[in-house]
Structures are given as structure tokens and as C-alpha cells.
C-alpha positions in Angstrom: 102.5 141.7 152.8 102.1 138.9 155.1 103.7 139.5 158.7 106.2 137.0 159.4 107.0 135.5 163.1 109.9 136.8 165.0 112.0 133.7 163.8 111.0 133.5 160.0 112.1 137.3 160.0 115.6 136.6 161.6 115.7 133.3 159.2 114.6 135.8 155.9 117.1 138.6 156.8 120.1 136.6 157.9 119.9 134.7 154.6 119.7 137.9 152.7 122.9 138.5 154.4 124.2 135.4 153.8 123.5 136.0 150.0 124.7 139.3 149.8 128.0 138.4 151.9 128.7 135.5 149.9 128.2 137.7 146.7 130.3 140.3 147.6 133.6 138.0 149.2 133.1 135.9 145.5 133.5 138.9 143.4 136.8 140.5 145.1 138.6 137.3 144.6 137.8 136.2 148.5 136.4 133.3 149.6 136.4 131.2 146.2 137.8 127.8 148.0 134.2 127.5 149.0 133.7 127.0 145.4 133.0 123.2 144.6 136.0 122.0 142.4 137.8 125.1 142.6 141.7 124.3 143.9 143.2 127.7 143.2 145.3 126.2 139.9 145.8 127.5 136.2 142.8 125.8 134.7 140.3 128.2 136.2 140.0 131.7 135.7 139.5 133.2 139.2 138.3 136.4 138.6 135.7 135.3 136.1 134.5 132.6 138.2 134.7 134.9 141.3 132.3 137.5 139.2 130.0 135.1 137.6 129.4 133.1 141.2 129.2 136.8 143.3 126.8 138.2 140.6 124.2 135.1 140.5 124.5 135.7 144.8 123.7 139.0 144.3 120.7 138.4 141.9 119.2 135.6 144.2 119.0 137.8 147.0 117.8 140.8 145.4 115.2 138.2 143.6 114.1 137.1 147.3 113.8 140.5 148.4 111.5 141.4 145.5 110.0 138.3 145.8 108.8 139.4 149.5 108.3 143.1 149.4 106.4 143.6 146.0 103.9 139.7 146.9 105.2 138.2 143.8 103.8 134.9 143.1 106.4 132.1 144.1 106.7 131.2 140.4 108.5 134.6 139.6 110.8 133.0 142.0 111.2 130.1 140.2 111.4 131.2 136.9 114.0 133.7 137.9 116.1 130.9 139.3 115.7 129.0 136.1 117.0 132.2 134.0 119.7 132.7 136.6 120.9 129.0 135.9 120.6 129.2 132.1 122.4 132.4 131.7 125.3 130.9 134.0 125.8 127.6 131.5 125.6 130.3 128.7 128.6 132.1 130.4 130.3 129.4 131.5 130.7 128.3 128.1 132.1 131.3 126.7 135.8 131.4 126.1 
């Protein structure tokens, strides 16, 4: 594991937090106006939206963390960001 500077470790952990924070506020219905396109009417379901957006928040951060504690190459990175974006079309799509 690669010792990061003082900085880069306050930059890695407070966007962990950021991620986790974010996830967390999104699924319990909280903070969804940050949501592009979302105006709080009838079209949208809220609390699917809210879970779909918290969870893929969740799995980016926990990906990240991985990502820096067990080395993984930067593609596991990628290609976990590329799954977390097809599965969220997938449910997106569902009724």
C-alpha cells in the first residue's frame, strides 16, 4: 500500500465521506433535490429513485475503499463503474 501525503489522505477520506453521506441522505428519502431533473412531482417514484441513487453511492465508495486497501489495479475500478452504470439503466427501466 502506497503511503499517501497528508493532503491526498484528507482528499481520499473526506470523499469516502462524501460518498457514504450522500448514499445514506438518498436512501431515507433526504436530500433527493440534489438529484438532476428531480422536482419532487408524481412522475417520479421517490423512494425508488432515492434507493437506486443511495445504493450506487454506497457501492462507489465501498469500490474506492477496496480499490485502495486490497492494491487493486485501477481497471477493477473502472470496470466496476461500468457495471455500476449498466445495472442502474437495467433498473431504471424496470417498471
Amino acid at each position: 500500500m502506497e503511503n499517501l501525503a497528508t493532503g491526498e489522505l484528507l482528499l481520499f477520506v473526506g470523499g469516502l465521506l462524501l460518498l457514504v453521506t450522500l448514499g445514506v441522505q438518498f436512501m431515507r428519502e433526504k436530500w433527493l433535490v440534489l438529484i438532476a431533473g428531480y422536482d419532487g412531482g408524481q412522475r417520479v417514484n421517490s423512494k425508488k429513485l432515492g434507493s437506486a441513487i443511495g445504493q450506487s453511492c454506497l457501492f462507489v465508495a465501498l469500490l474506492i475503499l477496496l480499490t485502495y486497501l486490497l492494491e487493486f489495479p485501477t481497471w477493477v475500478l473502472l470496470v466496476g463503474t461500468v457495471l455500476l452504470v449498466f445495472v442502474g439503466i437495467f433498473r431504471g427501466n424496470q417498471d
